[in-house]
C-alpha positions, -999 to +999 in steps of 0.1 A: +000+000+000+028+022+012+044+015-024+020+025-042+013+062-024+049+066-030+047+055-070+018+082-072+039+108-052+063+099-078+041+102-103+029+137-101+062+148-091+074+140-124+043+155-136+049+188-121+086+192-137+070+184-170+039+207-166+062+240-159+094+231-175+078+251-204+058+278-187+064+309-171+088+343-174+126+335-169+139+364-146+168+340-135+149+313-122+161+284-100+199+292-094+216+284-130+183+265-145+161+286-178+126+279-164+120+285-199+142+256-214+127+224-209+156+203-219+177+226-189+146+216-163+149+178-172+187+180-171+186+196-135+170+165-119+182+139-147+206+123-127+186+124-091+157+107-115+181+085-131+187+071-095+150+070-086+141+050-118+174+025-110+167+020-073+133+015-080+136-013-108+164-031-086+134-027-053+109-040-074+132-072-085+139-080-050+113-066-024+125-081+006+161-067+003+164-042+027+194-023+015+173-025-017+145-007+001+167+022+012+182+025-017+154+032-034+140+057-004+170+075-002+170+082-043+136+090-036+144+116-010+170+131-028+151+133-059+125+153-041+150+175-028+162+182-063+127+191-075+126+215-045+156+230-058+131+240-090+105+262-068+112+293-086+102+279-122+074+264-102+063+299-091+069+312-127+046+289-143+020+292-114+024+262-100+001+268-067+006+238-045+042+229-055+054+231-017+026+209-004+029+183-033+060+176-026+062+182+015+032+152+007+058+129-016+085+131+012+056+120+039+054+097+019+092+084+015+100+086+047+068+061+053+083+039+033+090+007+058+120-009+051+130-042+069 
């Protein structure tokens, strides 16, 4: 159950990056990242979601592994924090409950029981 809150977490995490990678005024937005460009959006969390979509996979092959597990959490985590990093292109493109969505997918994460 806890596995699939976190895949829809996921899920609309990924779904907001998308939505407002392409939206919204540029006035310097995230530290070095165009809100504007979506192929600079995607490359600021492409390696944090590389690591989400690997640790994931190798959890899903073996569920009872519990280095697995937090693996896949901590990727997770650190994927969330990465989308954080994007608030300001968030803001741009009007992105209302940005904070809350992803306060909500780290809930989540940390939920996650590993054993």
């Amino acid at each position: 159950m806890k596995l699939n809150k976190l895949s829809l977490f996921y899920c609309l995490a990924i779904l907001f990056a998308i939505s407002f990678s392409a939206c919204g005024d540029d006035d310097g937005g995230s530290g070095n990242v165009d809100c504007n460009d979506a192929s600079a959006v995607t490359n600021a969390i492409s390696d944090e979601l590389q690591a989400v979509n690997d640790a994931s996979t190798a959890f899903s092959n073996d569920p009872t592994n519990n280095d697995l597990c937090e693996d896949f959490k901590d990727a997770y985590i650190d994927y969330i924090d990465a989308l954080r990093d994007l608030r300001d292109c968030a803001n741009q493109a009007g992105v209302t409950d940005w904070q809350d969505t992803l306060d909500a997918a780290e809930a989540a994460a940390e939920d996650l029981l590993c054993m």
